[in-house]
N, C-alpha and C positions, 0 to 999 in steps of 0.2 A: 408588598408581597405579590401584587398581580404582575408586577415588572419581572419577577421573577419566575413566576408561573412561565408567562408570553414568552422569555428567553429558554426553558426548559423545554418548552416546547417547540422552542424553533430548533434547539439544537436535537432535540428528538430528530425533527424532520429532516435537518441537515443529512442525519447519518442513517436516516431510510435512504435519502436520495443517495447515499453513498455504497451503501449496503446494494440499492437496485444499482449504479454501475457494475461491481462489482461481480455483479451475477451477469452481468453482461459479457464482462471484460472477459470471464471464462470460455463463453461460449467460443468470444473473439479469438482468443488465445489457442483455442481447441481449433479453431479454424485456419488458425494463423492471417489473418485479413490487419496487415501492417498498418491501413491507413485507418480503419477504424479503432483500433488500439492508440494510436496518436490520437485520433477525437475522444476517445475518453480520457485518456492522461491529461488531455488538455480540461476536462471540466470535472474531472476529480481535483485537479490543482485547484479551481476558482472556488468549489466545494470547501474542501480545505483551509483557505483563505475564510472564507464563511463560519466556519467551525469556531477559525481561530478567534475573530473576533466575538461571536455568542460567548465562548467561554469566558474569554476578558471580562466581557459584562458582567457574565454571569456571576464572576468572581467579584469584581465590584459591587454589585448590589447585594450578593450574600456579607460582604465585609460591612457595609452600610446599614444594612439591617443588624447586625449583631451590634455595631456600632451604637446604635439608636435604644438596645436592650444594655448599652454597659457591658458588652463582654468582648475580646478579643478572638479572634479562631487561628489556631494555627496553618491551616492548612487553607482553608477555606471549600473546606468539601459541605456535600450534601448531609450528608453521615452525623458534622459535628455541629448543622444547621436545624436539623432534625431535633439534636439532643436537647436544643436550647430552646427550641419550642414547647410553648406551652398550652398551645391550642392545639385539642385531638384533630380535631378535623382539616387544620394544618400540617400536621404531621402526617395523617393518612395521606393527604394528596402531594405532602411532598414523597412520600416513602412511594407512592405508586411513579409518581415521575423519574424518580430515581431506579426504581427497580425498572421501569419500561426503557431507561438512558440505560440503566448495564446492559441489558438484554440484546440491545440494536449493538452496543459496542463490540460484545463478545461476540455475537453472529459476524460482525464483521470484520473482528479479526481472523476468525478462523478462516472466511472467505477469501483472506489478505494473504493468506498462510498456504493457501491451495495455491493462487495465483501465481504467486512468489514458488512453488514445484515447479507450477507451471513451465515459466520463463526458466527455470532452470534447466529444466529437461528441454523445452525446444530451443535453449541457449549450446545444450552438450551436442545435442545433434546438429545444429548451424557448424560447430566446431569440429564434429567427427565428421562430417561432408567436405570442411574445406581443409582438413588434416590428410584426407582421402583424395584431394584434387591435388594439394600443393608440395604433400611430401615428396623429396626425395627420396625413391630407394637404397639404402646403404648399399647394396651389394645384387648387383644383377645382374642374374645367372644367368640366363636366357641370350639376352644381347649383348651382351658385355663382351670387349674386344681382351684378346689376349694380353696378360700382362707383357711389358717391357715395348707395348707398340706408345703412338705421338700422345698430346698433353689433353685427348678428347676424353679420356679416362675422367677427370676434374668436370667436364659437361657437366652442366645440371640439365636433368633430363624431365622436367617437370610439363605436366599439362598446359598449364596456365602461364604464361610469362611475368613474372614477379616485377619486372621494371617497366613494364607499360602505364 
């Protein structure tokens, strides 16, 4: 059970340290600072990586342990680890590890949720800026040469040169 404890709690920690990028990432995002958004993508990924294997474990050793009691678990959650114990004071501190593991997860998905606006909105406006540099005007009143004159009519009269 301590093996399991040790991994509950790294994976706790895991997803604080993910949780505090994240609160980061915001600030980033809010600022728009490109190269520090790439340093954190880059150590959210290794984070991640991290996660992934705590959980593996953690699933194996909950499988193990039940294994060693004669029962099998579906799933291999917290929830159906709990049920099968029979020691109070084992279940109390798995039910607090478990309730402290939702808590960090749900704070950070919501955090994930923000983020993800985030990038959406300063993705729409990246897009209405260069929709604003690159369009063509269909139809231009102002300069436009009279109809039936040479083939400059076809000009694309854009800011930006699209073939450079």
């Amino acid at each position: 059970m301590e093996m399991l404890y040790e991994l509950l709690d790294n994976l706790i920690q895991l997803h604080k340290a993910m949780y505090t990028l994240s609160t980061h990432k915001k600030d980033v995002l809010i600022k728009g600072n490109v190269d520090e958004l790439v340093a954190i993508t880059r150590q959210e990924q290794k984070l991640i990586k991290g996660v992934t294997a705590a959980e593996t474990a953690r699933l194996n050793v909950v499988r193990e342990l039940t294994a060693e009691k004669g029962f099998t678990l579906q799933e291999g959650t917290l929830a159906e680890l709990i049920k099968l114990t029979t020691s109070a004071e084992e279940k109390t501190r798995l039910t607090t590890c478990r309730n402290e593991l939702s808590r960090i997860v749900y704070e950070l998905r919501d955090a994930n949720e923000l983020n993800q606006q985030l990038l959406k909105q300063s993705l729409s406006f990246v897009n209405a800026n260069l929709d604003l540099l690159l369009d063509t005007p269909e139809e231009d009143f102002i300069y436009r040469k009279p109809v039936g004159t040479t083939a400059t009519n076809n000009l694309n009269r854009n800011i930006i040169n699209k073939k450079l």
